[in-house]
C-alpha positions as CSV (number, residue, x, y, z in Angstrom):
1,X,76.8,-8.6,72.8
2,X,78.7,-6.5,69.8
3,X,77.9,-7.6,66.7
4,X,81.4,-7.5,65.3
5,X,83.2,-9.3,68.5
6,X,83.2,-12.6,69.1
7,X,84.0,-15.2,72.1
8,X,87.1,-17.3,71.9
9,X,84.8,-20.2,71.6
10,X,83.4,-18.8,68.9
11,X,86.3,-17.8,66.5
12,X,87.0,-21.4,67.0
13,X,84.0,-22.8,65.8
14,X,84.0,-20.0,63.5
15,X,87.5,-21.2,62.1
16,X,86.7,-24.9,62.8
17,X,83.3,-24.8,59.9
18,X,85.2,-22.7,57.7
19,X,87.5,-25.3,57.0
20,X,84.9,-27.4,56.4
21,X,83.8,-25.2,53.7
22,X,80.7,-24.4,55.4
23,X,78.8,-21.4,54.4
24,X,78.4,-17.8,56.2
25,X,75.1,-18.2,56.3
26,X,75.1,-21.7,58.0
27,X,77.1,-20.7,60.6
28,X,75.5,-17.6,60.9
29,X,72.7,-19.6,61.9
30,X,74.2,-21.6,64.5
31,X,75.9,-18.1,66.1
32,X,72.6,-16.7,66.0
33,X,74.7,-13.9,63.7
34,X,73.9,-12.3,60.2
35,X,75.8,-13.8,57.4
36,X,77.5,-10.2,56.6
37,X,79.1,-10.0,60.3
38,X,80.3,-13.6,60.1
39,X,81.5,-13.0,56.4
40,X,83.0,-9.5,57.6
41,X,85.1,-11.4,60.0
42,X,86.5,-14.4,58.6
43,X,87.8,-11.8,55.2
44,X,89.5,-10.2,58.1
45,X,91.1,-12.8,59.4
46,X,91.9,-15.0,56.2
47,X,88.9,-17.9,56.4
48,X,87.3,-16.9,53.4
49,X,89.0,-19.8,51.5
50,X,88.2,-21.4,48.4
51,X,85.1,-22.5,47.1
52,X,82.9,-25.7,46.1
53,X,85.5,-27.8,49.2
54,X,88.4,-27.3,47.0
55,X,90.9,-27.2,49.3
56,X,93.7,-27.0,45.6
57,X,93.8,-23.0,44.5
58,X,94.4,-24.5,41.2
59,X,91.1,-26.5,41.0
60,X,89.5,-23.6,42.8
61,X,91.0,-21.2,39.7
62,X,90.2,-23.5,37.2
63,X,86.4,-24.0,38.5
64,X,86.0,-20.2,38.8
65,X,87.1,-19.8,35.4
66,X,84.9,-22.4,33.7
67,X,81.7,-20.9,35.5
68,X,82.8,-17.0,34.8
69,X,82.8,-18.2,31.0
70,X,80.0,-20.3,31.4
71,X,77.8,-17.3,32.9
72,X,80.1,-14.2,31.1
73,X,81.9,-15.1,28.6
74,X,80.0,-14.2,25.6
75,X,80.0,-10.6,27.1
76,X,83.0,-10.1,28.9
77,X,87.1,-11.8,29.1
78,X,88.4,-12.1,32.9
79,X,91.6,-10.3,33.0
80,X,93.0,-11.5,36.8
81,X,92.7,-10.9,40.3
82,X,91.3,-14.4,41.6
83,X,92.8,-15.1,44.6
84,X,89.9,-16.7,46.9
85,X,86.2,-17.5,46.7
86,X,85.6,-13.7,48.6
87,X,88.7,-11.7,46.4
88,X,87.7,-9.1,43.8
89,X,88.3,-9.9,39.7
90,X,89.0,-7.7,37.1
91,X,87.3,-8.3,34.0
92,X,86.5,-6.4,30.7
93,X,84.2,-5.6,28.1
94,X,84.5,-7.5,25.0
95,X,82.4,-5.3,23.0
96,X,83.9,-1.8,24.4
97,X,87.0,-3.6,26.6
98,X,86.4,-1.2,29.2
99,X,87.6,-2.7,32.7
100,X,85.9,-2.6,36.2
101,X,86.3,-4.6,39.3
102,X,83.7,-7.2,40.5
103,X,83.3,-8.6,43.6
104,X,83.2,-12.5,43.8
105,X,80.3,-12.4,45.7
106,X,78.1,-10.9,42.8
107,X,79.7,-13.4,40.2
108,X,78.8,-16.1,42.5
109,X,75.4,-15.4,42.7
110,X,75.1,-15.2,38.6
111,X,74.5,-11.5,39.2
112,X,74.1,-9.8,35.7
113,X,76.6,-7.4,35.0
114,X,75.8,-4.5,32.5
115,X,78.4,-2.5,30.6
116,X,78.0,0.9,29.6
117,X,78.2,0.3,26.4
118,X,75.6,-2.4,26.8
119,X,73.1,0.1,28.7
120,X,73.9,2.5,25.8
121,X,72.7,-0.3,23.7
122,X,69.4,-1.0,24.8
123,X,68.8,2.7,25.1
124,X,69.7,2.9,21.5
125,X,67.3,-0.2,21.0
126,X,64.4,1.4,22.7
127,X,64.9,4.7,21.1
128,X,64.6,2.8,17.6
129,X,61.7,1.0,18.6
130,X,60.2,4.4,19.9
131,X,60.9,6.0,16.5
132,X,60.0,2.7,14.6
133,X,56.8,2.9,16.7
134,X,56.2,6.7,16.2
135,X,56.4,6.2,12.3
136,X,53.8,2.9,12.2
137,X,51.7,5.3,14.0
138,X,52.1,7.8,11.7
139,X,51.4,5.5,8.5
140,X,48.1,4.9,10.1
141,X,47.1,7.8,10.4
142,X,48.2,8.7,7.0
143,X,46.3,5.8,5.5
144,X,43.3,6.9,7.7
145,X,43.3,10.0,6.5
146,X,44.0,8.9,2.6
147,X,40.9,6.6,3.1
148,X,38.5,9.9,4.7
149,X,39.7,12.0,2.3
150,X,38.6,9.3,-0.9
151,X,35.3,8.6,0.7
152,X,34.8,12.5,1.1
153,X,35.2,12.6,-3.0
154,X,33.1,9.3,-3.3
155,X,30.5,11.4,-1.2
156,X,30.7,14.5,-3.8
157,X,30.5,12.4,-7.2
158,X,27.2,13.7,-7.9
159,X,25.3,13.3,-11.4
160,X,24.1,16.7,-12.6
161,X,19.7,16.3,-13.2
162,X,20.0,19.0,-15.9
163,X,23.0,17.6,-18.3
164,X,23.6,14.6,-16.7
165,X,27.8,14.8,-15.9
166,X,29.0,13.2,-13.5
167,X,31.2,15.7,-11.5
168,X,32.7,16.4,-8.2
169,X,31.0,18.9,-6.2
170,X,31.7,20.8,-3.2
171,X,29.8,19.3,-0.7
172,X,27.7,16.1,-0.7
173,X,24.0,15.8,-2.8
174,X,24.6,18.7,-5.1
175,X,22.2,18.7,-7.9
176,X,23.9,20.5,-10.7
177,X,27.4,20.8,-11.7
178,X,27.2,24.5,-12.2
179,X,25.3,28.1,-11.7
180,X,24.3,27.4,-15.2
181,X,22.8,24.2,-15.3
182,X,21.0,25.5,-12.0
183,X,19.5,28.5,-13.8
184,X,18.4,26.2,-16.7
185,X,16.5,23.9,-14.5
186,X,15.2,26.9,-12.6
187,X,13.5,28.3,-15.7
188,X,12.3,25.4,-16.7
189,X,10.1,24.9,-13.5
190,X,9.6,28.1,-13.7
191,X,8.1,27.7,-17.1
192,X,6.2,24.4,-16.3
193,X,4.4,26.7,-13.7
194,X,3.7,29.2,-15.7
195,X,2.3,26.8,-18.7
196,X,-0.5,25.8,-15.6
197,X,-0.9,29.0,-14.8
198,X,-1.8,29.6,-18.8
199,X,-3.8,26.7,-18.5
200,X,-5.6,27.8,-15.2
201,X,-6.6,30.7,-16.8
202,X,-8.0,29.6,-20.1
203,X,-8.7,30.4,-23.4
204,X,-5.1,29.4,-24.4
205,X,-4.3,29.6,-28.0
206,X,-2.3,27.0,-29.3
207,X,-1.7,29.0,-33.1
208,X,0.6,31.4,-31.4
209,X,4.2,31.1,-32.3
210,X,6.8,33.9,-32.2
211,X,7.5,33.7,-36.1
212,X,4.1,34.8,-36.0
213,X,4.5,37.6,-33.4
214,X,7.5,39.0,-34.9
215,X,5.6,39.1,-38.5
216,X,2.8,40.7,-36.8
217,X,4.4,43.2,-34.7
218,X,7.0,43.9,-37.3
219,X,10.0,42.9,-35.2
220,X,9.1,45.8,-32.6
221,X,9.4,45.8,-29.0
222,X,6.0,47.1,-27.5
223,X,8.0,48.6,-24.6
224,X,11.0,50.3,-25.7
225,X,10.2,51.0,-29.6
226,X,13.3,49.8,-30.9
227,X,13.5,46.7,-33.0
228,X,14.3,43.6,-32.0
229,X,16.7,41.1,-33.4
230,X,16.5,37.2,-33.9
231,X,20.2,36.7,-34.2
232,X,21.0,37.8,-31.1
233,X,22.0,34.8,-29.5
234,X,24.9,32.2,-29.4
235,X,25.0,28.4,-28.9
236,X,27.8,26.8,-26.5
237,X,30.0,24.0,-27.3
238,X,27.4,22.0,-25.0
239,X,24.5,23.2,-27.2
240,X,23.1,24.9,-25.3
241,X,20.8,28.0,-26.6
242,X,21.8,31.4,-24.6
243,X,20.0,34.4,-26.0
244,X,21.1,38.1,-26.0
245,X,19.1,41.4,-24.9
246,X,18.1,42.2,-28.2
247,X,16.5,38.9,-29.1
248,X,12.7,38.5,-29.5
249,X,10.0,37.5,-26.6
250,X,6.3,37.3,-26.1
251,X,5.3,39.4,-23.5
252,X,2.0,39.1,-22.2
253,X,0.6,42.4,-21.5
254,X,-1.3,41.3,-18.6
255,X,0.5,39.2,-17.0
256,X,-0.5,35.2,-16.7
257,X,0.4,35.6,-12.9
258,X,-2.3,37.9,-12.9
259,X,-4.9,36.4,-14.6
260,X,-4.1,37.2,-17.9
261,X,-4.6,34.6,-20.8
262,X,-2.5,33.4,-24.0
263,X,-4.0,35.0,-26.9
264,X,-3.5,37.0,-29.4
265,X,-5.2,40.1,-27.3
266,X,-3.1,39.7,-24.6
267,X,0.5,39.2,-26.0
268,X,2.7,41.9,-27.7
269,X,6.5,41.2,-28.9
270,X,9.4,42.7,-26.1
271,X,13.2,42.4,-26.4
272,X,14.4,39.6,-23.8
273,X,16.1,42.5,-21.7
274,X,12.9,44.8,-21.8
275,X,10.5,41.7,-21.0
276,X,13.0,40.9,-18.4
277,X,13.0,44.1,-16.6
278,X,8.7,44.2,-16.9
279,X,8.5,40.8,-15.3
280,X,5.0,40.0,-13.7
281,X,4.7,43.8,-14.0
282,X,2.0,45.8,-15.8
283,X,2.8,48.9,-18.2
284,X,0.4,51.6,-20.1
285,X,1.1,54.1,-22.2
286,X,0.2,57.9,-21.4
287,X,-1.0,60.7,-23.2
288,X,2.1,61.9,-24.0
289,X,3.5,58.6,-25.1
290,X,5.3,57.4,-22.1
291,X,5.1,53.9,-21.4
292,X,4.3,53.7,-17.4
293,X,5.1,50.4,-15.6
294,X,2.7,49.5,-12.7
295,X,4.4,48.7,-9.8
């Protein structure tokens, strides 16, 4: 049997339920038809009718219109074209007042209707909480990186071991707040070394001074001839004592790393440079009164 033709028996029965307001889908069932052929054919052929068994198409109106603003009407006005329960409405946009058609069927069945505008809307919405989200994001990372970066300069507040300021170094556990300070602490191991050395070797006299020396020697260095000069020196802002090349040293002609002692045989007066360059070195004199160093 064709699904769009029907017996005459069953147009009547058809027509009969219809105006008992009974559904498509009721008598669909009892035709053994889908509701869309048996609503298909009673549009055609003017059984549609009214809804809720109003048989007044005032009370029908009137109903239609309480539920449209019931359902719609904080979004959109109804403009006209209710005819029937199955008829198409106009309606329109009370944000935007564009107009579009609507079938009854979808306005029956509390469809929700979206306006452009309204679509444009929550796209808007979402793109703002995108961007809202976007920036949170961003503040927390920025605070994250705020928070590593002050712990990185908590981790270089170091205290220096040789003058004691508290500074900020370059990398974490740094000892001394400058070259300086380094070299100070340097020499002065070095020297502490050397003082056991001196006393590893013995016969360490305590008279010697470099007053002394200089009187002795009469302010000559042993190595280069020339004389030497106590005032070569200056004294920082820090006070710290920074000599010059000229300035005055004891030089130990054999030197302690060597076995050589601290006493008055053993030590001559050198300018800082000249003792400098010696070091742990060695140096006689030749027959012809070059000074040799002994490398």
């Amino acid at each position: 049997m064709s699904k769009g033709k029907f017996k005459q028996w069953e147009k009547e029965l058809i027509k009969d339920l219809r105006d008992k307001d009974i559904s498509y889908s009721v008598i669909g069932k009892e035709l053994n038809r889908t509701k869309d052929v048996i609503s298909s054919y009673c549009r055609s052929n003017n059984l549609n009718g009214f809804r809720a068994n109003d048989k007044d198409p005032k009370n029908a109106y009137s109903n239609f219109i309480n539920n449209f603003n019931k359902q719609y009407g904080h979004r959109y006005l109804y403009i006209g074209g209710y005819t029937h329960s199955d008829s198409g409405v106009i309606i329109e946009c009370r944000h935007c007042h564009t107009q579009r058609n609507m079938g009854m069927w979808s306005i029956r069945n509390h469809r929700p209707l979206h306006c452009e505008c309204e679509i444009n809307e929550r796209r808007q919405i979402k793109e703002y909480k995108k961007s809202l989200i976007n920036i949170l994001n961003k503040r927390v990372r920025d605070l994250k990186l705020k928070e590593q970066i002050e712990q990185r300069q908590k981790d270089l507040i170091s205290v220096c071991k040789e003058c004691g300021k508290t500074f900020i170094g370059t990398r974490t556990n740094m000892k001394y707040c400058s070259n300086e300070c380094a070299r100070r602490m340097s020499n002065r191991n070095k020297d502490k070394t050397r003082m056991w050395r001196i006393i590893d070797n013995g016969n360490v006299d305590k008279d010697i001074t470099l007053t002394k020396l200089i009187k002795r020697d009469g302010s000559i260095c042993h190595i280069c001839g020339e004389k030497c000069d106590r005032k070569d020196y200056i004294r920082t802002q820090e006070g710290y004592f920074t000599v010059g090349n000229n300035y005055p040293s004891i030089d130990h002609v054999i030197p302690i790393s060597k076995g050589g002692t601290h006493t008055w045989e053993n030590i001559k007066l050198a300018h800082h440079y000249c003792n400098t360059i010696k070091n742990d070195k060695e140096i006689y004199q030749e027959g012809t009164g070059q000074l040799k160093i002994v490398i």
